[in-house]
C-alpha positions in Angstrom: 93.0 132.7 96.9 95.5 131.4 94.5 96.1 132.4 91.0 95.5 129.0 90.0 92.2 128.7 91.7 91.1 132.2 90.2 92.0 131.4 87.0 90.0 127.8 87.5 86.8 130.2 88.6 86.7 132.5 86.2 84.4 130.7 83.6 82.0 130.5 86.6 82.6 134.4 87.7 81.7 135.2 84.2 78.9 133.0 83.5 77.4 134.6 86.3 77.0 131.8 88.4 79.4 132.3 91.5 78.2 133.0 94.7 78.8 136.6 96.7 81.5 135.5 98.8 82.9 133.6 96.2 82.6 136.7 94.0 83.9 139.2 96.8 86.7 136.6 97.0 87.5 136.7 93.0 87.5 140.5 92.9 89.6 141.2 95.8 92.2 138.9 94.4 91.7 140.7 90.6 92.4 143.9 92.1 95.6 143.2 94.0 97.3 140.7 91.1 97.8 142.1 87.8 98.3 138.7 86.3 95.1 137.5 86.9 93.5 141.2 86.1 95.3 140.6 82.7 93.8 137.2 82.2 90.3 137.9 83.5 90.4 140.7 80.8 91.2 138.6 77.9 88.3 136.0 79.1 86.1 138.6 79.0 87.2 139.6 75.7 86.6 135.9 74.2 83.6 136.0 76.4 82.0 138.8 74.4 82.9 137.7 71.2 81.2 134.8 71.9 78.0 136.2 73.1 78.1 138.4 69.3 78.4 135.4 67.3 74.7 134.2 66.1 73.3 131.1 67.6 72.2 128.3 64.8 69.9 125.5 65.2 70.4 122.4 63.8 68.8 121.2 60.8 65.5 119.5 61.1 66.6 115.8 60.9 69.6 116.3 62.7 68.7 114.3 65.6 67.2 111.3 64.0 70.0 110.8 61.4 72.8 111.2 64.7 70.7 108.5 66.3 71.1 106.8 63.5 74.4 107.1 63.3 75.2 106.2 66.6 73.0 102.9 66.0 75.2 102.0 63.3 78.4 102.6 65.2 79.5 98.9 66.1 79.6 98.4 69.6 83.3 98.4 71.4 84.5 95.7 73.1 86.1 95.3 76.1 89.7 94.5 76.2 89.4 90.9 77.4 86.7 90.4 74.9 89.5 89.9 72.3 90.7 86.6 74.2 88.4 83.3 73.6 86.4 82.0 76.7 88.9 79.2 77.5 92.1 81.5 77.3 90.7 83.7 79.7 89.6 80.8 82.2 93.0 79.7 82.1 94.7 83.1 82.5 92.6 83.3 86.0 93.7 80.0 86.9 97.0 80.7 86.5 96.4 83.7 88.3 94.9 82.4 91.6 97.7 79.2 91.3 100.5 81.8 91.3 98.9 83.7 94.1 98.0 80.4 96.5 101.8 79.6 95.7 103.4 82.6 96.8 101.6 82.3 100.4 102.4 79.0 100.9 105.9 79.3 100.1 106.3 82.9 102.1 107.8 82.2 105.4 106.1 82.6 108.4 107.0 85.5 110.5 106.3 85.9 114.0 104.6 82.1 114.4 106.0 78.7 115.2 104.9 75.8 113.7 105.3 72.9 116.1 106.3 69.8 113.9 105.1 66.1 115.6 108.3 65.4 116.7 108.5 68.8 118.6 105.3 68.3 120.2 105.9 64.6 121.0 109.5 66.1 122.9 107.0 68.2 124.5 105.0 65.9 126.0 107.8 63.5 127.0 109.5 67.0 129.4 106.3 67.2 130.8 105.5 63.9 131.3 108.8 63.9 133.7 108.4 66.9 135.1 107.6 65.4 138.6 110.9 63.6 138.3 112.8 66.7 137.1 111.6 68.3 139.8 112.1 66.0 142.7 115.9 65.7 141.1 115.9 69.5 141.2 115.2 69.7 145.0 117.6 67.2 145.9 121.0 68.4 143.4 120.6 71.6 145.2 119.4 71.0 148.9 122.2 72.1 151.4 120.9 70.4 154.6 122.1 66.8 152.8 125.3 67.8 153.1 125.0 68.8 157.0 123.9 65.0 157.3 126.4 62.3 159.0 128.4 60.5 156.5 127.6 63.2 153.8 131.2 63.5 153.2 131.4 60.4 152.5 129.6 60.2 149.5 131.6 61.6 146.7 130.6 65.1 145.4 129.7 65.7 141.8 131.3 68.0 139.5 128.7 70.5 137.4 
């Protein structure tokens, strides 16, 4: 054990209400650290003292006139309580307009957000994707150019 966590069980060892292990634990530490020997020691000094001073009872109205004391206490408020209804309605929604403002204004990460004109250029590529594709086959087919009169025609630079 540490001599933090003995000195936090000591009240306990000497009430009398620790456990056997935890008291084999407490004693085996007390008996190799002189620190916490010394320290036990003085707790059991105030300990004692304690035990000798006489116990008093309290008087026989005592616990009417502390209830009424308590009664009269005036009741504490909490801290918001100090603000008016409408100044705390507005302080919320000013709260929940600076919040909804910061995520719409934070910039999206990781998304994309297709605008109309992106989506109609979209549509128009694959719309003409036959055509794309048919132009695709012929730019790069090598038997047109083993065709008569193929040399002919003149070649395009890309």
């Amino acid at each position: 054990m540490k001599c933090e966590q003995v000195r936090n069980a000591l009240p306990i060892l000497l009430a009398g209400r620790a456990s056997r292990e935890e008291r084999g634990r407490l004693d085996a530490h007390l008996a190799s650290c002189a620190g916490c020997a010394r320290h036990a020691d003085q707790m059991r000094s105030v300990w004692l003292a304690l035990d000798e001073l006489p116990g008093t009872e309290p008087s026989a109205g005592f616990d009417a006139r502390f209830r009424a004391r308590l009664a009269a206490q005036p009741a504490r408020s909490p801290l918001l309580a100090w603000f008016p209804m409408p100044v705390r309605l507005a302080a919320a929604a000013l709260v929940v307009a600076v919040i909804a403002a910061w995520f719409s204004l934070r910039p999206i990460t990781g998304k994309r957000v297709a605008t109309r004109a992106q989506a109609q250029d979209d549509f128009a590529v694959v719309k003409n994707l036959t055509v794309l594709e048919n132009y695709d086959v012929i730019s790069n087919f090598d038997a047109l150019s083993a065709l008569p009169g193929a040399e002919a025609a003149p070649r395009r630079m890309e």
